[in-house]
C-alpha positions in Angstrom: 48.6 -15.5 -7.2 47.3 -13.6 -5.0 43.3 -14.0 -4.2 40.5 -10.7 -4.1 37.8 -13.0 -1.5 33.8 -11.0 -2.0 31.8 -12.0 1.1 28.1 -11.6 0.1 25.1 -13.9 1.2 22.8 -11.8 -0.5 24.0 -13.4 -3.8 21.2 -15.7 -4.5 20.6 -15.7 -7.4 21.9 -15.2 -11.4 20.3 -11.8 -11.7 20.1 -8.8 -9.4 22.9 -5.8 -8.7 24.0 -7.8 -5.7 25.6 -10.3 -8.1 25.9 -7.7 -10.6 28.2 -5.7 -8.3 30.8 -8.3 -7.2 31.3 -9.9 -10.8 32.3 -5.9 -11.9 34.3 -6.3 -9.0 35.6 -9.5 -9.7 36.7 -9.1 -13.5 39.0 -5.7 -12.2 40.1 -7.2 -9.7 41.5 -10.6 -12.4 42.9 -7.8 -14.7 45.1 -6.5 -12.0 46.3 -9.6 -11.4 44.6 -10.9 -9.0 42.6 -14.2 -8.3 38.7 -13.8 -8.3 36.7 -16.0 -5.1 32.9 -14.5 -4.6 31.5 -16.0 -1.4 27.7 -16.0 -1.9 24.8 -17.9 -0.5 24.3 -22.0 -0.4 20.7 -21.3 -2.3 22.2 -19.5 -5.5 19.7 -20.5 -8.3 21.0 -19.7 -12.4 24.0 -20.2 -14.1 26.7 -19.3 -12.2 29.3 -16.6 -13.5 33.0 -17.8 -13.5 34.8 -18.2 -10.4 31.5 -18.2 -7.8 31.9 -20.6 -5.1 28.8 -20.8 -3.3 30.5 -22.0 -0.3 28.2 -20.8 2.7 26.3 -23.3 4.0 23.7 -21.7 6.1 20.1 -20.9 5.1 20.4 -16.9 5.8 16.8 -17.0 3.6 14.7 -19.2 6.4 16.1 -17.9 9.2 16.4 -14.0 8.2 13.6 -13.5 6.1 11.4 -16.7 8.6 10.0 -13.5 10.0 8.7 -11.9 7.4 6.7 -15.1 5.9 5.7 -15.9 9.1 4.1 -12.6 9.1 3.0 -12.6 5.7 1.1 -16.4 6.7 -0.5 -14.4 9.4 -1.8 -11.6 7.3 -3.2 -14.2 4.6 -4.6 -16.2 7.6 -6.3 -12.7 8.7 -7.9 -11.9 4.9 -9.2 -15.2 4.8 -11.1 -15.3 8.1 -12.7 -11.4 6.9 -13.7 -12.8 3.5 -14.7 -16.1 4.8 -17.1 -13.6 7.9 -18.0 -11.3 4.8 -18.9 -14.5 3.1 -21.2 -15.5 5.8 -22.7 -12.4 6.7 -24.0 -12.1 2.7 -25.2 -15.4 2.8 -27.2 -14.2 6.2 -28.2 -11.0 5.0 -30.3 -12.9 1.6 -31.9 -15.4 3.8 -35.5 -15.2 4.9 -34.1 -14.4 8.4 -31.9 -11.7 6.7 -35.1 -10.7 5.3 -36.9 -10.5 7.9 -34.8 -8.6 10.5 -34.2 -6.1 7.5 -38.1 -5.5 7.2 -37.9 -5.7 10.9 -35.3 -2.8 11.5 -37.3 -1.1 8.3 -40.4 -1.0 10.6 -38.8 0.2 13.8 -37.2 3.3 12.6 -40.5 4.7 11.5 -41.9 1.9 8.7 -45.7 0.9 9.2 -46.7 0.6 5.8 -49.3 -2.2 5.7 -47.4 -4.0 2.6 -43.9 -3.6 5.1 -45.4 -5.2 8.0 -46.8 -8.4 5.7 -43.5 -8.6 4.0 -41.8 -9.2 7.4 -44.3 -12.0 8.2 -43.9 -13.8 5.0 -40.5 -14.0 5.4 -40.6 -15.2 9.0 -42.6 -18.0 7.6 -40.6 -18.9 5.2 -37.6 -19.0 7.6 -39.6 -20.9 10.0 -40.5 -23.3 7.2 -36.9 -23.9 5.9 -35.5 -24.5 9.5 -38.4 -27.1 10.6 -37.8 -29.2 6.3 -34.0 -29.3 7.5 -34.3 -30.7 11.4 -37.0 -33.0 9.9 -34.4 -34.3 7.3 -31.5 -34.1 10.0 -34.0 -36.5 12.0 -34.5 -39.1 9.0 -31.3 -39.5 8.6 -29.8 -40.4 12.5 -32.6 -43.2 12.5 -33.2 -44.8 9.3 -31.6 -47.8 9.4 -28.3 -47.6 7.0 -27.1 -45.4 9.1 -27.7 -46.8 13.0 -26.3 -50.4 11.5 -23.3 -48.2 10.7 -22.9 -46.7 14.0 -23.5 -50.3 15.8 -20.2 -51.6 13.3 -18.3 -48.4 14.2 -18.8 -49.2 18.5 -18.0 -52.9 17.9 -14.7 -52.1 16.0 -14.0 -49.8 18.4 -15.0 -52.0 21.5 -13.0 -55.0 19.7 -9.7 -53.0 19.2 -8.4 -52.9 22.6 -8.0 -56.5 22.5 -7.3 -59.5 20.3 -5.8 -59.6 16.8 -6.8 -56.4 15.4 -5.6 -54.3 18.5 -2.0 -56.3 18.1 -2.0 -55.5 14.9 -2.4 -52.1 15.3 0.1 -51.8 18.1 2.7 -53.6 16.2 2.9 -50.8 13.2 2.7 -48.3 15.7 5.9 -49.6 17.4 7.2 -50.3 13.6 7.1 -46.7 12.6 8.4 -45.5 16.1 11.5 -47.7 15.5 12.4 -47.7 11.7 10.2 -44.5 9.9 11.2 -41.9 12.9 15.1 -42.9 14.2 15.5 -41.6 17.8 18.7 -40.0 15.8 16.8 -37.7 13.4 14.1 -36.3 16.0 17.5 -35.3 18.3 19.0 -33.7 14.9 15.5 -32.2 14.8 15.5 -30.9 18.1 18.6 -29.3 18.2 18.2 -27.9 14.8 15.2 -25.9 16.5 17.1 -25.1 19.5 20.3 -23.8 17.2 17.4 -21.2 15.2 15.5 -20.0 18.6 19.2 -19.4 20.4 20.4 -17.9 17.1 17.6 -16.1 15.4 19.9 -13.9 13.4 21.5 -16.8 12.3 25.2 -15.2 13.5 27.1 -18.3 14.8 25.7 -20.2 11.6 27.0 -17.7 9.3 30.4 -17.6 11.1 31.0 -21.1 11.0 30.1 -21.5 7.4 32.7 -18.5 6.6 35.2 -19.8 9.2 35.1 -23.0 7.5 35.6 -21.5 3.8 38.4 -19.4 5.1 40.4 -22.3 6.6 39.9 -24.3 3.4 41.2 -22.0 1.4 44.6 -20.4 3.7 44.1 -16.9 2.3 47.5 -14.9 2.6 48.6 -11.5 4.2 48.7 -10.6 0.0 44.9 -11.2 -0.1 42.4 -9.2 -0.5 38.8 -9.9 1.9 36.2 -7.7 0.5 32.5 -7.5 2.8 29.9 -5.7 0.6 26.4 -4.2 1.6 27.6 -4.2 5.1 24.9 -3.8 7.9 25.2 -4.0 11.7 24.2 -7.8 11.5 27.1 -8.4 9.3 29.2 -6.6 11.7 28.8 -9.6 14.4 29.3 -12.0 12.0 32.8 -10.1 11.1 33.5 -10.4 14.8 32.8 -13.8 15.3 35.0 -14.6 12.1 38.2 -12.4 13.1 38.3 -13.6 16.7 38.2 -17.6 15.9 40.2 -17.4 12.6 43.5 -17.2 13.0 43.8 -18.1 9.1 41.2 -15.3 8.6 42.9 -12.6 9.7 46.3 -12.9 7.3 44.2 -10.9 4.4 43.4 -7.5 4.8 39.9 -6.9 5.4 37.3 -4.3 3.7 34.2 -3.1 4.4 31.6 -0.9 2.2 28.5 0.6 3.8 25.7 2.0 1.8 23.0 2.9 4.1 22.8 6.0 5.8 23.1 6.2 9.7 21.8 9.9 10.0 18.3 10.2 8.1 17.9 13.4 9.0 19.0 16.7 6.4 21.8 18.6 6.9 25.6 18.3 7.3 25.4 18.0 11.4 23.5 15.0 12.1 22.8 16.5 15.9 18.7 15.3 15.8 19.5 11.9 14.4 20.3 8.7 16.6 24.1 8.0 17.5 23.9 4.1 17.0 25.9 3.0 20.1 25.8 -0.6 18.7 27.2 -0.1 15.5 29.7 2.2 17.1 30.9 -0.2 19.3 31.1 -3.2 16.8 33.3 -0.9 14.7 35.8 0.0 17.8 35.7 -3.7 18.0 36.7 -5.1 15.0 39.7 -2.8 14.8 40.8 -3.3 18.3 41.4 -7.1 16.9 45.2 -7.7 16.9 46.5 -8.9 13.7 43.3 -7.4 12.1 44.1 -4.8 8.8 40.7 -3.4 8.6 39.8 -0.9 5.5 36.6 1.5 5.8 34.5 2.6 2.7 31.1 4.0 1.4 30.3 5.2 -2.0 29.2 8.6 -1.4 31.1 11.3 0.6 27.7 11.9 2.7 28.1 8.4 3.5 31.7 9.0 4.3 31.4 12.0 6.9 28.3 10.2 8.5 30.2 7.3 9.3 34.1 9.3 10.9 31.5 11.0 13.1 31.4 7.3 14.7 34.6 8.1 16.2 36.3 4.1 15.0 38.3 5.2 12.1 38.4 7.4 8.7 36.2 6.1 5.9 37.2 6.6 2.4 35.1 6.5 -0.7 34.6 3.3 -2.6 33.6 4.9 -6.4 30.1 3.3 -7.4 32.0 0.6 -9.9 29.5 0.3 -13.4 30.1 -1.8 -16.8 32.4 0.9 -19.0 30.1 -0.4 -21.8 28.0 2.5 -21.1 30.3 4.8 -22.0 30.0 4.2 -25.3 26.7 5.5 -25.6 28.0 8.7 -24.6 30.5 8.5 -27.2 27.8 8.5 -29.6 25.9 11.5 -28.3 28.7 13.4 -28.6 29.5 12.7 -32.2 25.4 12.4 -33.6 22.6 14.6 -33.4 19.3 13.4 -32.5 16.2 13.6 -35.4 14.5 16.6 -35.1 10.7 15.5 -33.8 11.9 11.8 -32.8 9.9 10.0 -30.1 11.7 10.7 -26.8 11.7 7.5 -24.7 11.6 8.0 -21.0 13.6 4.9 -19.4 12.6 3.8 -15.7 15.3 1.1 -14.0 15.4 -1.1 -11.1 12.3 -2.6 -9.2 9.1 -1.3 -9.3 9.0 0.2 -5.7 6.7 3.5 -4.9 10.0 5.1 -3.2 11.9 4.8 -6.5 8.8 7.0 -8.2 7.3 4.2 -10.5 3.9 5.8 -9.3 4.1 9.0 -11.2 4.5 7.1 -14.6 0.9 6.4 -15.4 0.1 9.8 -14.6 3.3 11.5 -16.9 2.3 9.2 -19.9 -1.2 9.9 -19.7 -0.4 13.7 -18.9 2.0 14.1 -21.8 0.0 11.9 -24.7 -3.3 13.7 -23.9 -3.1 16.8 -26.2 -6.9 16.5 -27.4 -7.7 16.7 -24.2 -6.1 19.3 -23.0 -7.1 21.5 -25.9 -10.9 20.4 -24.7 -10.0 21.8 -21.1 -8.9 24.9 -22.4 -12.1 25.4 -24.2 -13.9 24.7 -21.8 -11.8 26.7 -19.1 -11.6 29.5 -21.3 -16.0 29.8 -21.8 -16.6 28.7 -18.1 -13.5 31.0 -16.6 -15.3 33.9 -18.4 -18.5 33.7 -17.6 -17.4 34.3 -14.3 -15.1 37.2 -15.0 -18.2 38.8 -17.1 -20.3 38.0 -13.5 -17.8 39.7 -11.1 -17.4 42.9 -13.4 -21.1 43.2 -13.7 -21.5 43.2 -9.7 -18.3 45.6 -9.3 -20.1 48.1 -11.6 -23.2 48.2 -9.1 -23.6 50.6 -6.2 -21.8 49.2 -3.0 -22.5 49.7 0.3 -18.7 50.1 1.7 -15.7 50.4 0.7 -15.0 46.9 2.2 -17.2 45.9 -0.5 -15.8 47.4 -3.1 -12.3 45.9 -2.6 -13.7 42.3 -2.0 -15.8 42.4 -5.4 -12.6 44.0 -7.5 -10.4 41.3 -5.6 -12.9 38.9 -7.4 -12.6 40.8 -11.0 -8.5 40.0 -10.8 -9.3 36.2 -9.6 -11.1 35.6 -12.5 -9.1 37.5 -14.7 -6.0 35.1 -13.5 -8.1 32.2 -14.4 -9.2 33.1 -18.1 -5.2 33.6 -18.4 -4.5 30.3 -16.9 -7.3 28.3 -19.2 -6.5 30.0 -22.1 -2.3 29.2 -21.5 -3.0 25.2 -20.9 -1.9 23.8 -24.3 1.0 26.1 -24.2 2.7 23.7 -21.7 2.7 21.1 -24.3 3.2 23.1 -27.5 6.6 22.4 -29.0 7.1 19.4 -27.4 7.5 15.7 -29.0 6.2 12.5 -28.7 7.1 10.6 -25.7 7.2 6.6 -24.9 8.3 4.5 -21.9 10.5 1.8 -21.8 10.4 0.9 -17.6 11.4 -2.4 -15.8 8.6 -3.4 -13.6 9.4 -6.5 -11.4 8.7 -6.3 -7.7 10.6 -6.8 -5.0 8.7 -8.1 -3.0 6.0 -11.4 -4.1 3.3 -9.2 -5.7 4.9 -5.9 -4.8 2.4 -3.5 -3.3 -0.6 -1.9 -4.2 0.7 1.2 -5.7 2.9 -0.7 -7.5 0.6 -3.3 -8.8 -2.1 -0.7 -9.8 0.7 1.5 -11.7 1.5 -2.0 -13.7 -1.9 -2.7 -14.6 -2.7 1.2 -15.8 0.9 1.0 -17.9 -0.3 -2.5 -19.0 -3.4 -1.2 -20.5 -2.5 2.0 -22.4 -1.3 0.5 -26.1 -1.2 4.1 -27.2 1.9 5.7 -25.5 4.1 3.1 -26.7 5.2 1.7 -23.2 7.6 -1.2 -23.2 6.7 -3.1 -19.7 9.2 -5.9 -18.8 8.1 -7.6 -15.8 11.1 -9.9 -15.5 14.4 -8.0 -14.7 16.5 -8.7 -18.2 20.0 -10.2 -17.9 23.4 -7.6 -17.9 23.5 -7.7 -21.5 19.6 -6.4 -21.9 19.7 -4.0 -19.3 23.1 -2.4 -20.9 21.1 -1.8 -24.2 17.8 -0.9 -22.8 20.1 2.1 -21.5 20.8 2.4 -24.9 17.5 2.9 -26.1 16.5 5.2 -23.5 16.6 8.5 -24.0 15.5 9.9 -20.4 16.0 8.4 -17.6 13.3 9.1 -14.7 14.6 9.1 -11.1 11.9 10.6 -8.8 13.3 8.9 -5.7 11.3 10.0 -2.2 13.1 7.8 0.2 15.4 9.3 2.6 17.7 6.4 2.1 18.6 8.5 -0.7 19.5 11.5 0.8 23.2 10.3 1.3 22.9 6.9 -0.3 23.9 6.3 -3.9 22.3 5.8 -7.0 23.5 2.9 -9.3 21.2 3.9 -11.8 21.6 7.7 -11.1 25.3 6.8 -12.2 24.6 4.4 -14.6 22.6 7.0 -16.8 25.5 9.6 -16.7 28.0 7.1 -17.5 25.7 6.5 -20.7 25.5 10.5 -21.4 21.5 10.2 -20.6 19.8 13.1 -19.5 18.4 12.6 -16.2 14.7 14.1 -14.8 15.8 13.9 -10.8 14.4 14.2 -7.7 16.0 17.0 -5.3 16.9 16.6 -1.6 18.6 12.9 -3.1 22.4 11.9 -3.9 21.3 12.3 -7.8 20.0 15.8 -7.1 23.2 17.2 -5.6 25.9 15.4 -8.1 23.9 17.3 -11.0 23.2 20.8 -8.8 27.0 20.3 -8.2 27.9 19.4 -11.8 30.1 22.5 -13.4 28.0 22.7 -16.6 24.6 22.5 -14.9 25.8 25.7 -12.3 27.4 27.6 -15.4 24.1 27.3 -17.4 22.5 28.0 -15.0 24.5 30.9 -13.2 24.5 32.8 -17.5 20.6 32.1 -17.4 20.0 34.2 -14.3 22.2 37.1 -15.8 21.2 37.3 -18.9 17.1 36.5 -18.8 15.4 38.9 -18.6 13.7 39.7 -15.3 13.1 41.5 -11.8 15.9 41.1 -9.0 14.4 40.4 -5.4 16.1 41.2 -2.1 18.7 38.7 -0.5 18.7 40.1 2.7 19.5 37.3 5.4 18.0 39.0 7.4 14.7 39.3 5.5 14.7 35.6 4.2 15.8 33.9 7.0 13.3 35.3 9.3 10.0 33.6 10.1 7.3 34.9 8.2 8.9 36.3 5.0 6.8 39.0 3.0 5.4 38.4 0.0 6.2 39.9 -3.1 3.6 39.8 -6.0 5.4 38.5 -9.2 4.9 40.5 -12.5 1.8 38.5 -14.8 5.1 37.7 -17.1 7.2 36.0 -14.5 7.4 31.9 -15.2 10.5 31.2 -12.9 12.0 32.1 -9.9 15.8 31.4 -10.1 17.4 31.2 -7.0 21.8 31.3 -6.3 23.4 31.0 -3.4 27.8 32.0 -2.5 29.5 30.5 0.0 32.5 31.5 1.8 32.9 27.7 2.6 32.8 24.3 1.3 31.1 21.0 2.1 30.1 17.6 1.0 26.1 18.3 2.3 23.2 20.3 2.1 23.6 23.3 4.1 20.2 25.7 3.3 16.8 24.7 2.1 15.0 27.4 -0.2 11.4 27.1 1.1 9.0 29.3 -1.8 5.6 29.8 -0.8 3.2 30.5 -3.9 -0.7 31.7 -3.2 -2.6 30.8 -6.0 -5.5 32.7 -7.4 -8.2 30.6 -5.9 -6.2 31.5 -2.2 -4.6 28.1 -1.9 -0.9 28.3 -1.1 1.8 25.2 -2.6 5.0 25.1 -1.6 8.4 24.4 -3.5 11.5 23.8 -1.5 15.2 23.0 -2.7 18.4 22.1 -0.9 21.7 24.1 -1.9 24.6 22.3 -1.2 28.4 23.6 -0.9 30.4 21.6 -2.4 31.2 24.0 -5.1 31.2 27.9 -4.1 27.9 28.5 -5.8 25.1 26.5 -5.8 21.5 27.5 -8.1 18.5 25.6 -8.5 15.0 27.3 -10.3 11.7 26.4 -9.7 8.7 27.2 -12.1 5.6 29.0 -11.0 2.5 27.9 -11.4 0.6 30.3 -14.2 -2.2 30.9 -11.9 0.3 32.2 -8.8 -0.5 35.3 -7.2 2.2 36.0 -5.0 5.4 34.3 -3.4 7.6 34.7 -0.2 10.8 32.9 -0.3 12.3 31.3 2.9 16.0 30.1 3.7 16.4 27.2 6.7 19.3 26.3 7.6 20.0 22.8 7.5 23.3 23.0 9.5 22.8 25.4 12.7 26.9 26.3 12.6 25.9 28.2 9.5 25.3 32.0 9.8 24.4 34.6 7.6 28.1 35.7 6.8 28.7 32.4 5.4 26.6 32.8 2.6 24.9 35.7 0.1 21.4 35.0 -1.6 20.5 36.5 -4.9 16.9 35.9 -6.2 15.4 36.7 -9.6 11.9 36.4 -11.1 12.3 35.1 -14.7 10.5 35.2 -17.5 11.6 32.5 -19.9 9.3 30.9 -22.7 10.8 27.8 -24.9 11.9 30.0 -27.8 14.6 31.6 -25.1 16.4 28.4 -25.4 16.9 25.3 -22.5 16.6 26.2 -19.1 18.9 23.6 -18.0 21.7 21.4 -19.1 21.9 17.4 -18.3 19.1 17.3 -16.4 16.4 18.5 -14.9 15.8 18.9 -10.6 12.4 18.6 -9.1 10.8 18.7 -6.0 7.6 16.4 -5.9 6.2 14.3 -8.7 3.9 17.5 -9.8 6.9 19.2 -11.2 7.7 16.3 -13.3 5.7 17.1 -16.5 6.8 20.5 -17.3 10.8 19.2 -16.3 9.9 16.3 -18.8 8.4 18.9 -22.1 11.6 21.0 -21.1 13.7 18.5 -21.9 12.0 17.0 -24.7 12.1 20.6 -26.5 15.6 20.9 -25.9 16.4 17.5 -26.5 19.7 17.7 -28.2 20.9 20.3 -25.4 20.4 18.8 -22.8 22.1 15.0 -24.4 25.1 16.9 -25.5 25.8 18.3 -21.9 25.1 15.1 -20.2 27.7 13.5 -23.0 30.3 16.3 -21.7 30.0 15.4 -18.1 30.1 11.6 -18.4 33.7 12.4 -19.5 34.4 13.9 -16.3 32.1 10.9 -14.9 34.2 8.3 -16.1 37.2 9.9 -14.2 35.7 8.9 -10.7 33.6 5.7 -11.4 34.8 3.1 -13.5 35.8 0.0 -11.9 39.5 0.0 -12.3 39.2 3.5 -10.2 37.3 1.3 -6.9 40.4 -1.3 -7.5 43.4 0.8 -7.5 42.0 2.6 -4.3 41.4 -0.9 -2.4 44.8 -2.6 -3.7 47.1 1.0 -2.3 45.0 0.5 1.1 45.9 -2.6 1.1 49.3 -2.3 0.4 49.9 0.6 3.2 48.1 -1.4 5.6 50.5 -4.6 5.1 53.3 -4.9 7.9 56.2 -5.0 5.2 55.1 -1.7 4.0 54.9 0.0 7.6 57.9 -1.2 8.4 59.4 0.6 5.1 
């Protein structure tokens, strides 16, 4: 039988998507007929899954990670030595010489005040008085006599141990425990072991040789199948070191998935990022290895196109494989409809980490359960907001003395007029929408995770009235399959640029399930559902049929640098923005930049990437209900693009919740201050927006189930095989 071979010494442990990933893997791989062998790390702690072999024998966790403790000692060394000086300089600022120099410093900068002046000389007294009681009791001791007998023992012990009975005595254990306790053996072993980590910090030739060994053990076959997954640069030597001293290595045909981006920058081009001459030439390596069958992958088609521009071969794309368990939730939001007015539960997944958003969720929960007090605000908005308009109409009716003047005082009148508007329109972002919860999986990832992250705990922690399910220990496969099914929206406000090409398990995960998904734009996530056929039909009806007032799409006009603004209509709530192409890509090609000037003359800004990959691309962005005017801005991400490739059409909406969703599946947002009104769209519209996400994870399943990654490994294979060639 033929064997599918997972090299991963990441696999540490019985929990975690690293593990999680391979045993997918591992159980399509055994229905197609093939044999199962996961080659994870020596330290692997929990019950292992069937068919692990933890047969690498090096410590990649002290030598790797050594750095990072090592750092981490330093930095507790460093908060010890400041509270152990802040320690001391409290205790020195409440003695009577802290005293003293206080009344001291008191007097000099312009004290005098008789009571001052005999404060400071009381406490120099009593600081003279404590330091002459403890030299006085120092003294006492050093010559009263228990103590000088004591000294006299210790000198003639001392004196006596050079020679006689007592010093051979001591000399013979000595010579004991250099002999038998230390061998001359284990301090070599020692001292190469040292040597081995200093001319190896990377722990390369370690790694080899434990994989080197596992291969020649087991005599994989040119039928085999030699899977590397997460693969880095580091891994890359490793793979090197392997293929040229194998020669039983090489028979199987190899595979490698990448999943980190190389270009960090936006845009399809990748001219401003770095060129990775390393990586590049570790690639052109490995395939220039005779004998060697070598198979590229990523999991995203950014990942893909970053990775040919390399120059060492065409990568293909790996689908991101997930349990088809999920897809039975999907089933049942197709066939049920939800309660009207049920509790919507928002779902968070994955480690607590401030670039996968868990910092917005205090905030959301405490934004969305907070209807008294946002009824209070309006009040109060609404009593203070006119006061001031019934103050700047009252000065605009006076005599001026220019016409200057005059237009400042009535500019004044419309400010506050925006303002009563906006405080009397508060609770009407809320109105109509259900009760939320929060079901979120907060373990860190690092030993006490940070401080955003620890703080976001606590507040969650402490709020009993939302509802919030906190699990601080990541659950097992089985738990985190139905905690997807208890979720009802699944938050996603990723801000790391690792996910601008790089995938999403749980972004995939949650469409699988037919979960509607609040998203973060400029991210893998936020292009698959701006790409997704029913989000760009819903959208695309929405802008022709809402009601509202059609701006210019002159390139010309919005691609130049300073844009002019257009004041928006008191009844405008969204600006919808779609985009035609004349071509097609895989990447962002434009960013929509949308200045909005508030009433109090601050200015936000909204931005959106439109991608290509179908020929139209739309995205809508709500406006704040105290904006004044607007100016929207097209960059383009990819300079090869000109204004003939494309055609902009803009429209200010004016959509209220009785018009029906805005959306479907999701919802796309720029920052974290977009995510409550995304979050009370969707909960209005709940059963929309879970019955689209249910019709797409049909499609979904087409492209990444795990039987699709294994059929596109095992043809690789086949074509890369010498029998077939020769055919």
């Amino acid at each position: 039988m033929a064997r599918f071979i997972v090299v991963d010494k990441l696999i540490r442990s019985s929990g975690g998507h690293f593990l999680e990933y391979a045993t997918r893997l591992a159980d399509g791989f055994r229905e197609a007929g093939y044999e199962p062998v996961l080659l994870a790390n020596n330290r692997f702690k929990g019950e292992k899954p069937e068919g692990l072999r933890a047969v690498i024998e090096f410590d990649y966790d002290r030598v790797v990670l050594g750095a990072d403790r090592k750092a981490k000692k330093i930095e507790a060394r460093a908060r010890a030595r400041l509270a152990a000086k802040a320690r001391r300089e409290e205790r020195l600022r409440l003695s009577s010489l802290g005293v003293a120099s206080a009344v001291y410093h008191d007097l000099l900068r312009g004290g005098g005040a008789r009571q001052d002046r005999r404060s400071m000389f009381v406490a120099l007294l009593v600081f003279c008085g404590v330091l002459a009681t403890r030299l006085l009791i120092l003294l006492g001791l050093v010559l009263l006599w228990p103590f000088k007998k004591l000294f006299q023992g210790l000198g003639w012990f001392l004196g006596r141990l050079g020679s006689g009975r007592a010093g051979d005595w001591v000399r013979a254990r000595i010579s004991w425990a250099r002999e038998y306790a230390v061998p001359s053996g284990q301090l070599r072993a020692a001292a190469l072991g040292v040597r081995d980590v200093l001319n190896d910090p990377g722990g390369t030739r370690a790694q080899s040789n434990s994989i080197i060994a596992a291969l020649d053990r087991m005599k994989p076959r040119p039928d085999d199948i030699l899977l590397w997954t997460t693969v880095k640069e580091a891994d890359l030597e490793v793979a090197l070191e392997v293929a040229r001293a194998s020669q039983a290595g090489r028979a199987p045909v190899w595979h490698f998935i990448f999943r980190e981006p190389i270009f960090l920058n936006e845009g399809a081009h990748y001219l401003t990022g770095q060129q990775h001459r390393g990586l590049r030439s570790k690639l052109l390596e490995l395939a220039a290895i005779d004998g060697l069958r070598i198979g590229w992958w990523c999991d995203t088609e950014e990942l893909a196109e970053q990775y040919s521009t390399l120059g060492a071969g065409t990568f293909g794309v790996l689908p991101v494989v997930m349990p088809e368990s999920l897809a039975t939730f999907a089933e049942e939001g197709r066939v049920t409809e939800p309660e009207p007015g049920a509790k919507i539960t928002l779902g968070y997944f994955g480690d607590a980490r401030p670039e996968k958003g868990y910092g917005i969720l205090p905030e959301l929960l405490t934004a969305l359960s907070h209807r008294k007090r946002a009824w209070n605000e309006r009040t109060l908005g609404v009593i203070r907001t006119t006061r001031d308009l019934e103050a700047a109409q009252s000065e605009l009716d006076r005599s001026t003395v220019s016409f200057r003047e005059t237009l400042i005082r009535r500019r004044r009148v419309r400010m506050a007029e925006a303002r009563v508007k906006a405080a009397s329109e508060i609770p009407d972002r809320l109105s109509g929408a259900p009760e939320f919860g929060l079901l979120a999986q907060s373990n860190f990832n690092v030993p006490d995770g940070s401080a955003l992250t620890r703080s976001s705990r606590y507040r969650l922690l402490a709020r009993d009235d939302i509802g919030a399910e906190i699990y601080t220990v990541p659950p097992a496969s089985e738990g985190y399959v139905a905690n997807f099914g208890r979720s009802d929206i699944v938050v996603l406000n990723y801000t790391h640029p690792l996910y601008r090409a790089g995938s999403s398990g749980v972004f995939a995960e949650a469409i699988l399930a037919g979960k509607p998904v609040l998203v973060t734009d400029q991210t893998w996530g936020g292009r698959r559902l701006r790409t997704a056929p029913g989000y760009v039909q819903h959208l695309s009806d929405l802008i022709d049929k809402q009601p509202g007032i059609w701006l210019s799409g002159d390139p010309a006009s919005v691609m130049a640098t300073n844009p002019a603004w257009v004041l928006p209509p008191s009844s405008s709530t969204h600006l919808a923005l779609r985009v035609r192409f004349a071509d097609l890509s895989v990447t962002d090609q434009l960013k929509a930049v949308v200045n909005i000037r508030l009433v109090d003359g601050s200015v936000i800004t909204r931005e959106r990437n439109l991608c290509n990959r179908l020929p139209m691309a739309v995205a809508v962005i709500r406006l704040p209900q105290a904006a004044l005017a607007l100016n929207v801005k097209i960059e383009r991400l990819n300079p090869r693009l000109t204004p003939d490739d494309f055609r902009l059409e803009t429209k200010l909406l004016s959509h209220s919740p009785e018009d029906g969703p805005l959306c479907a599946i999701g919802m796309i947002i720029g920052d974290a201050d977009e995510a409550l009104d995304a979050t009370v769209e969707m909960g209005r519209h709940f059963a929309h927006y879970r019955r689209t996400a249910s019709a797409w994870s049909s499609e979904w399943q087409e492209e990444h189930l795990t039987r699709h990654a294994v059929v596109r490994i095992v043809r690789t294979s086949e074509a890369a095989r010498p029998d077939s060639r020769q055919a």
